[in-house]
C-alpha positions in Angstrom: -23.4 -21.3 6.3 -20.9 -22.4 4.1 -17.9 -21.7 6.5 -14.4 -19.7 5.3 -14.3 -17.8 1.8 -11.0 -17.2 0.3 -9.9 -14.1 -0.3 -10.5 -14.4 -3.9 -14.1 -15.5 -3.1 -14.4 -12.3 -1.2 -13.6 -10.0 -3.3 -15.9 -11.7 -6.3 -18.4 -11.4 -3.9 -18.1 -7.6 -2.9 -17.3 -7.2 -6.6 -20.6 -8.3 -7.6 -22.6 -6.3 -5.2 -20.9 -3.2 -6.6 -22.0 -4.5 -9.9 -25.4 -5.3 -9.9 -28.8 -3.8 -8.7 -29.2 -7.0 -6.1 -29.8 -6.7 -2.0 -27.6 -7.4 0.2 -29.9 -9.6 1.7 -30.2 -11.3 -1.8 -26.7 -11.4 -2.6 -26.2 -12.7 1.0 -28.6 -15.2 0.6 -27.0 -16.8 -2.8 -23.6 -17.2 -1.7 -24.5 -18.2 2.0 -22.5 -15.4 4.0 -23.4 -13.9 7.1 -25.1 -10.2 6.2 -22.3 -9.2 9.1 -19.9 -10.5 7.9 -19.9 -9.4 4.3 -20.0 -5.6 5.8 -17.0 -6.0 7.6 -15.4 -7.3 4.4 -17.1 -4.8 2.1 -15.3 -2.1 4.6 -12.0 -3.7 4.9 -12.2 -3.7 1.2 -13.4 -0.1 1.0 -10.3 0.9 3.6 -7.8 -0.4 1.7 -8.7 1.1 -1.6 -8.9 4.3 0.4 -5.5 4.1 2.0 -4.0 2.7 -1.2 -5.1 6.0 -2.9 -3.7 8.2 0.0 -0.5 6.5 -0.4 0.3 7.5 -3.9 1.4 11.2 -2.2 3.3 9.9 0.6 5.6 7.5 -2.2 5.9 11.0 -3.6 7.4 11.9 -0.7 9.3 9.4 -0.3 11.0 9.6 -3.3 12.0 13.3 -2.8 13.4 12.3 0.4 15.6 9.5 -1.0 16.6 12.1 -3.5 17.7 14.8 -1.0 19.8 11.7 0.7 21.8 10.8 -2.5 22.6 14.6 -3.1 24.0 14.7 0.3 25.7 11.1 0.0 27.4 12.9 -3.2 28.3 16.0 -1.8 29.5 13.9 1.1 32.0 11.7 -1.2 33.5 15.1 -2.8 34.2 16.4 0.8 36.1 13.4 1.6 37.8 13.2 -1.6 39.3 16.6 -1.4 40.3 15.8 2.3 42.3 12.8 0.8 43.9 15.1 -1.6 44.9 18.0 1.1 46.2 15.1 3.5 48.3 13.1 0.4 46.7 9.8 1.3 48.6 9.8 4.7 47.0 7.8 7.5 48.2 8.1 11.0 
């Protein structure tokens, strides 16, 4: 075994068993990693493309949401400016 692989070895790794018609056994075998352990990062890998791709909806939302919250920050900062005007600036 050849021990810890960076991340960026990782991904080359993965990368290259998406690309090419070699085993996993055979890809495995060449870059000395654990058969287990290069399905458990081929899923994390596979995960987080998957939730990266679900997220692109929720920033959607997110973005409505922040736009609903400056309309009401606005509408907000008129209220209070007519109050000002009704009350003459007076403070108790």
């Amino acid at each position: 075994m050849r021990g810890k692989f960076t991340p960026e070895q990782k991904y080359e790794i993965i990368m290259e068993s998406l690309n090419s018609n070699i085993t996993v056994a055979e890809l495995c075998r060449k870059h000395g990693v654990a058969p287990v352990n290069f399905r458990k990062w081929r899923e994390k890998f596979l995960e987080g493309g998957k939730r990266a791709l679900g997220e692109s909806n929720s920033g959607n939302d997110y973005e409505k949401e922040i736009d609903d919250l400056k309309k009401i920050i606005g509408e907000q900062s008129l209220i209070i400016n007519e109050l000002k005007k009704i009350s003459g600036g007076r403070r108790r």
